[in-house]
N, C-alpha and C positions, 0 to 999 in steps of 0.2 A: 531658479527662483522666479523667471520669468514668466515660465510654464505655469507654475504651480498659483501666479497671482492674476493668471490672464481666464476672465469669465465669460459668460454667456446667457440672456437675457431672458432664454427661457423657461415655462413651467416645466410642473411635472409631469403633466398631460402630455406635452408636448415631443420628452424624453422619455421618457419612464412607462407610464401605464397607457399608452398608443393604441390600447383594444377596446379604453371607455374613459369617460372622461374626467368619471367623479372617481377622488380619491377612495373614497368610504367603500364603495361596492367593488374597485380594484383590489380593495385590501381582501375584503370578505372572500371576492375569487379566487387569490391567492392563496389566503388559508384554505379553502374549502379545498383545493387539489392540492396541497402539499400534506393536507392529513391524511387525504386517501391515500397518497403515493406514502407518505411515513407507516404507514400501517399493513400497507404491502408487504413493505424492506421488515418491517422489524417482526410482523405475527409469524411469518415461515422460522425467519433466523432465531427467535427463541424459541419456538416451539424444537424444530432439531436441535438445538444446543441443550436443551431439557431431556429431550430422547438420549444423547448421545453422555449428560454428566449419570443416566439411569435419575434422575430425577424422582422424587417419593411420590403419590400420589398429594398427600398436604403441599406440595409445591402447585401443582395443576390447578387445585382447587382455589388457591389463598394469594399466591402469588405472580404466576406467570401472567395475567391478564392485568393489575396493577404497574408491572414491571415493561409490558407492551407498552401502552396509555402513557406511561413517565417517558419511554424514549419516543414514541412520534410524536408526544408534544415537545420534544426539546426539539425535532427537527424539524416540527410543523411554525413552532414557533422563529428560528432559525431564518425559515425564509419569509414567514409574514411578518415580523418587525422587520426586515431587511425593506420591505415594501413602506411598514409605515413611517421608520426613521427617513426613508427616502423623502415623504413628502414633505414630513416636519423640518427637515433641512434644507430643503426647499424656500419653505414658508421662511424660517427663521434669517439666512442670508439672503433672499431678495434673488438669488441668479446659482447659477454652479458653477464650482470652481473646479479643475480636474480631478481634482480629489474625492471631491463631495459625493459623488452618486455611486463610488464603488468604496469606497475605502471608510470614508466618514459617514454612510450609513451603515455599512456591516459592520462596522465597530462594536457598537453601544447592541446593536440587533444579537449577535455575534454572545458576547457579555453576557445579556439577559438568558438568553437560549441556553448557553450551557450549564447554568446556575438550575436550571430544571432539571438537567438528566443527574444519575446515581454518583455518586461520586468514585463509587468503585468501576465507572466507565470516562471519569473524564482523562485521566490520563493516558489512556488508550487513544481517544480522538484528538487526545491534545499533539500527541508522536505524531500519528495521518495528518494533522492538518500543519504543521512543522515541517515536516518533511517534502507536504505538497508545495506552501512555500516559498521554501530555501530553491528547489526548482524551480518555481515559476520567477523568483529573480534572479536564478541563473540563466533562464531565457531571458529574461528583460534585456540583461545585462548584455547575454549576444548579439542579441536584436540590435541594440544600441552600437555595439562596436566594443564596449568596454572591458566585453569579457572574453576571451580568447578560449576557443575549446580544443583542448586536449587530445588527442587522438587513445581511442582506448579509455577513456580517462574513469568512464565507468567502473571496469576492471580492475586498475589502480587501485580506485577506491574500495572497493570491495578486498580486494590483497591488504590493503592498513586496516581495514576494520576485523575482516577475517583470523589476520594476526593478534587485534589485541581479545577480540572475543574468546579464543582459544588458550591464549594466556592465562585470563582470567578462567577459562572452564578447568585448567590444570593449576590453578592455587586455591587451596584450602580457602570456601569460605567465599571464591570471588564473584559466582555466579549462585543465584536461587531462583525457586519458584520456577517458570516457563522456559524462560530460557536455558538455564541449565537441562530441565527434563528433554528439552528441543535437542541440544547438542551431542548428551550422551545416547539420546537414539538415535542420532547421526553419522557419531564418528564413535559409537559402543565405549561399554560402560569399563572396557581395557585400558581405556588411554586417562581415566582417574588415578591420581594416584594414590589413595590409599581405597585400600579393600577391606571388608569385612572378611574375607575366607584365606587363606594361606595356601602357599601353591601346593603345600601336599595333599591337604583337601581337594584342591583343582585338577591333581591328577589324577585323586582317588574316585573319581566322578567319571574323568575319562575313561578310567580301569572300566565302572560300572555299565557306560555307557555300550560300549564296545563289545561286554560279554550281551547283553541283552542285543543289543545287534547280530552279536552269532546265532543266540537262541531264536531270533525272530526268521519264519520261515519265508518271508516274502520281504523285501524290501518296496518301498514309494519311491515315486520319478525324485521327487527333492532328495531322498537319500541316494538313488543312484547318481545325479548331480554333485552332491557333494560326497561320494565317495572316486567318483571321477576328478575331480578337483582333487583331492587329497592323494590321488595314486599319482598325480602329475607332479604333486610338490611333496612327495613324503618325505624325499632326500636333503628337504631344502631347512637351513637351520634356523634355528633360536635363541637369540642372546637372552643372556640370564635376567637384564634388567626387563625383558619385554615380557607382560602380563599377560598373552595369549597364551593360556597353558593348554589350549586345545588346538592350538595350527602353528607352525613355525609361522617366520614372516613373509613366505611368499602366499602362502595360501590365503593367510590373514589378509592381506592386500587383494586378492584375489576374489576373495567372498565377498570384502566391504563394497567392492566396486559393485558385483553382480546382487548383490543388498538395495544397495540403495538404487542402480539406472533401475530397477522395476518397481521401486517406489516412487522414482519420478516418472516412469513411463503412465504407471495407474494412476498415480493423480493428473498427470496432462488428458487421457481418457475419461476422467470421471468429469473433468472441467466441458470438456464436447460432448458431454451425453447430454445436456439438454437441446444445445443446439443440434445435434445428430435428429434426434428424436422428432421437435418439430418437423422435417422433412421428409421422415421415415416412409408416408404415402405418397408425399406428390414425387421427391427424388429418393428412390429407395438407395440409390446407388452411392448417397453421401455416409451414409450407415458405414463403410468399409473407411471413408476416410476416419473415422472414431479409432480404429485401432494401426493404418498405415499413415502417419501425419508426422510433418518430418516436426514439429515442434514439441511431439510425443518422446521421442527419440534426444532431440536438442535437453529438454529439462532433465531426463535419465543417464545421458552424458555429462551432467555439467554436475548431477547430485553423486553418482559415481563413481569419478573422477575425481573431484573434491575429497573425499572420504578415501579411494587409494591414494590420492597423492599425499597427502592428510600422513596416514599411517605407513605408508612407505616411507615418507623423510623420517618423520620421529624413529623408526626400527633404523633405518640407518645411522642418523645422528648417537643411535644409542651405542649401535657399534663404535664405532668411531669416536666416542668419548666415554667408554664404558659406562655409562652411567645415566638416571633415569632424570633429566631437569626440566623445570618447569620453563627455563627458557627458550626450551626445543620447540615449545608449541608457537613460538614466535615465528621462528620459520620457517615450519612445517606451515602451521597457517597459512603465510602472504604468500609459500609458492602454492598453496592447493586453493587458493583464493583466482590461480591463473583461469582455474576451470569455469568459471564464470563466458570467456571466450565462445564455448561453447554453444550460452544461454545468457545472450548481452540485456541487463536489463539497469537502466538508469532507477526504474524505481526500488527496486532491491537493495542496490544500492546505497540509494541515499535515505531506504528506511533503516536500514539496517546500522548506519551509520548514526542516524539519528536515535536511536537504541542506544549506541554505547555511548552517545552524549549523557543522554539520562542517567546511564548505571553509575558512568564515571563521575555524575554531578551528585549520584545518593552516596555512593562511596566517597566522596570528598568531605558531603557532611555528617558519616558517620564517622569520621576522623576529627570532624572538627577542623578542619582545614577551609569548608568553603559554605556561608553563610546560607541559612536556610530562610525562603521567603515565600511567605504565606499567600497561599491561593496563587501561584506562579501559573500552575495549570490552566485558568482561568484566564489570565490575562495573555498569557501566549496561542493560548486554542483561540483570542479574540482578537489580538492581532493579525496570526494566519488567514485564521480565517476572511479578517478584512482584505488582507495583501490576494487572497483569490479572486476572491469576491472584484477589487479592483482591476485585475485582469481580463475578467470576464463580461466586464464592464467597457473597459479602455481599450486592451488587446485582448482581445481572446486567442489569438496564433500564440500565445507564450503560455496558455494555460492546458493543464494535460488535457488531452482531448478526452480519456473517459471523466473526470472532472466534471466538463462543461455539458457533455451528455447526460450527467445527474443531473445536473442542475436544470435541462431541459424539461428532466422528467418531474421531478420536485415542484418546478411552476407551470406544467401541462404546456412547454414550450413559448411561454411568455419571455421567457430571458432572450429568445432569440427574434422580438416583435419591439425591441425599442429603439430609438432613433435613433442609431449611431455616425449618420451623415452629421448632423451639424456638431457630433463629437470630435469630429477629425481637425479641426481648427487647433486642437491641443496635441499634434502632431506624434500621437501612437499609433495613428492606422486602427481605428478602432471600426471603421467599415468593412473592412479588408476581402471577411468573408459574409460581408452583407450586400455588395453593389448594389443590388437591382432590389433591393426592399426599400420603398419609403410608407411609410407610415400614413391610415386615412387621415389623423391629427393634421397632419400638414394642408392649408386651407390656401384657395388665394391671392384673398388677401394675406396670409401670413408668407406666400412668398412673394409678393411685391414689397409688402414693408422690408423686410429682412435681403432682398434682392440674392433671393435661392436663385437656382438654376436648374430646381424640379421643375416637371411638369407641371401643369395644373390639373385640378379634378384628379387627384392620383388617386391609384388603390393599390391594394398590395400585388407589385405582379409578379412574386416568386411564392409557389406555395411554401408553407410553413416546412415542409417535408424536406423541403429542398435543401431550406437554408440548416434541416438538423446535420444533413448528408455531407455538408461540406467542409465540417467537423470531423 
C-alpha cells in the first residue's frame, strides 16, 4: 500500500513523451507511426487469409479494405489513447503514482480501442492478451520472491490441459468449430467415437483399395513408405474396439508419428523462410540452416510423439479394458502431453490453457450452471491489456520480450525513450535495461532542484538500437 501511495512531482514531458515537449504533437506522432505500423501488420495478414478461406471476388471488392481500416484503427487507436490518457492523468492527479503511467492509462486507452475492432475478433485478442497477462504476473510474482517456479512446470501444465482438451474432443458435443477441426487433424478422425461409416464399409474400401494397388503398375515413394511400414507391422494386432480399420495398432502409431514430425518439421521451415531469404545474397550459406535447424526437428518431435503417444495409450487401454471409453482420452492425453519436453514452450502453454478456461466457462453457461456477463470480453482484453502495458512501463524484464518488441514497433521505438530513472524510486527496477539513457527533458536546473545525480547538459548516450537489442 505504501508503494502504491508514494508519488512523484513530475510532468508528462518529463516521463513520458522525452522526444518533444508538447503533448498535442507527441500524441499526433504517435498515432501517425502506429497507423503506418497497424497497416503493415493487418493489409498482408487479411489479404492471405482472404487467399487461403478462397475468398469471392465481392469480398476484394466490398469488404477486405473496410475490414483492414477497422483493425489498425483499433490498434492505432490502442496506442494513441494510451498516449493521451497518459497526459490527462497527469493533468487530472497533479503527479504520478506507480500505477498511473502504465496501468491507469491503458485502461480506459485499452477500453475504447477494442470497442472499435469487429466483434467476431475481440474474443480472439481477448484469450492473447489474458494469457500474456497471467505470465507477465507470474513473472512479477518471481521477481518479487512470491512465486516459486516449478521445475518443468510448463510441461505439467500442458499434461492437465492436454488431458482435459482430449476428453472433451472424445464426448459427444464437447468440442466445436476450431478446435475440434485442429484436434481431429492431429490426433485423426479414428479416435471420435461415433462414425458415420461401419466397419464393414471400412473394410470394404480396404478390399478396394488394395486391388487398385495390384492394378497400378508403378507405385509412388509415399506408397513405397507406407507399404514398408505395413510389411514391418502386418503381423501386429487390432482389438476390436479400435477404429483403425486400415492398420492394426502398431502401424497406426507408427504413421501418426511420421504424420505429424513432417508437419511440424514444415511449418518450423516455412516460419525461417523469410528470415532465410533476407540473407540469401549477402550469406548464401544460411539457406541450408532452413531445412537443418535443430528447432525444425524439436517442434516435429514434440507433434509426433504427442499423436503416437496419444494413440498408443488409448489402443492399449482398450486392450486392457476391452472397451472404447471416453475416459481413456484422459490419460492418454496428460501422458502424450509429456512430449512437449521436447518443444518446452511456456506460451503454448499457457495459451492453450487459457482456451479451456473459455470452453469450460461457455460450457458452464450452457448448462446454466455459471452466470453469463455481458461484454466480459471487453473488460478483460482491458484489463490485460493494462497489466502489460504496466509492465512495460514499471518492469519490462517481466514482460515477454517479443511483446515489448511490438510495442517498440507500434510507437517507432518511443516506448523505449521514456524516463525510467526517476521511475526506480517505486522500487521495480524499471531502469534495468535502460542504464545509460537519460533523457534531453532532463535540464539543469531540473537536476539541482530535484538533487538528480545525472550529468548535466545530457543527451541521449545509448543509441535507440541499442536500448531495442537488449530486449
Amino acid at each position: 500500500m505504501a508503494a502504491l501511495s508514494k508519488s512523484i512531482p513530475h510532468n508528462c514531458y518529463e516521463i513520458g513523451h522525452t522526444w518533444h515537449p508538447s503533448c498535442g504533437v507527441s500524441f499526433v506522432q504517435i498515432t501517425g507511426g502506429a497507423l503506418e505500423e497497424s497497416l503493415k501488420i493487418y493489409a498482408p495478414l487479411y489479404l492471405i487469409a482472404a487467399i487461403l478461406r478462397k475468398r469471392k471476388l465481392d469480398y476484394y471488392l466490398h469488404k477486405l479494405l473496410p475490414e483492414i481500416l477497422q483493425s489498425a484503427s483499433f490498434l492505432t487507436a490502442n496506442g494513441a489513447l494510451y498516449m493521451a490518457f497518459f497526459c490527462i492523468l497527469r493533468k487530472i492527479l497533479g503527479k504520478f503514482y506507480s500505477w498511473s503511467p502504465g496501468f491507469g492509462a491503458a485502461l480506459p486507452a485499452s477500453y475504447v480501442a477494442i470497442l472499435i475492432e469487429r466483434k467476431s475478433r475481440r474474443g480472439l485478442l481477448t484469450i492473447y492478451m489474458a494469457n500474456l497477462a497471467t505470465e507477465t504476473l507470474f513473472r512479477m510474482g518471481v521477481a518479487r520472491g512470491t512465486i516459486t517456479t516449478l521445475r518443468n512446470g510448463e510441461v505439467l501444465l500442458f499434461c492437465i490441459t492436454a488431458a482435459m482438451y482430449m476428453f472433451f474432443f472424445r464426448c459427444k458435443d464437447g468440442l466445436k468449430g476450431f478446435t475440434f477441426s485442429a484436434l481431429r487433424f492431429i490426433v485423426g478422425k479414428e479416435e471420435i467415437p461415433t462414425h458415420s461409416y461401419s466397419p464393414e464399409a471400412a473394410y470394404a474400401r480396404v478390399e478396394q483399395k488394395t486391388e487398385k494397388h495390384e492394378e497400378a503398375p508403378r507405385m509412388s515413394i509415399i506408397a513405397l513408405v507406407r507399404k514398408l511400414v505395413d510389411s514391418i507391422c502386418k503381423h501386429g494386432p487390432r482389438h476390436r474396439c479400435c477404429k483403425h480399420y486400415e492398420d492394426n495398432c502398431i502401424s497406426y502409431c507408427i504413421k501418426g508419428f511420421i504424420r505429424m514430425f513432417s508437419v511440424g518439421y514444415l511449418i518450423q521451415c516455412c516460419l525461417r523462410i523469410p528470415s532465410a531469404f533476407r540473407h540469401l545474397f549477402t550469406q548464401p550459406s544460411r539457406l541450408l540452416s532452413l531445412f537443418y535447424n535443430k528447432e525444425n526437428f524439436q517442434l516435429g518431435a514434440f507433434l509426433g510423439s504427442f499423436v503416437s503417444i496419444y494413440k498408443g495409450t488409448s489402443c492399449f487401454l482398450r486392450w486392457v479394458r476391452n472397451l472404447d471409453d471416453e475416459l481413456h482420452a484422459v490419460i492418454a492425453g496428460f501422458l502424450a502431453g509429456v512430449s512437449m519436453m521436447f518443444y518446452k514452450s511456456t506460451t503454448i502453454s499457457m495459451y492453450l490453457a487459457s482456451k479451456l478456461v473459455e470452453t469450460m466457462y461457455f460450457k458452464g453457461i450452457e448448462a446454466g450452471k455459471v452466470p453469463y456477463f455481458p461484454h466480459a470480453d471487453t473488460i478483460i482484453y482491458s484489463i490485460s491489456t493494462a497489466i502489460c502495458f504496466q509492465a512495460a512501463v514499471m518492469e519490462v524484464q517481466t514482460l515477454r520480450p517479443s511483446y515489448w518488441k511490438f510495442l517498440l514497433r507500434l510507437t517507432k521505438g518511443k516506448f523505449a525513450v521514456m524516463n525510467r530513472k526517476v521511475l526506480d524510486v517505486f522500487g521495480t527496477g524499471a531502469s534495468k535495461h535502460f542504464q545509460d539513457f537519460i533523457p534531453r527533458s532532463i535540464t539543469l536546473e531540473y537536476l539541482k532542484t530535484n538533487e538528480v545525480t545525472f550529468k548535466p547538459l545530457v543527451v541521449v548516450r545509448k543509441p535507440l538500437s541499442r536500448a531495442r537489442g537488449e530486449q
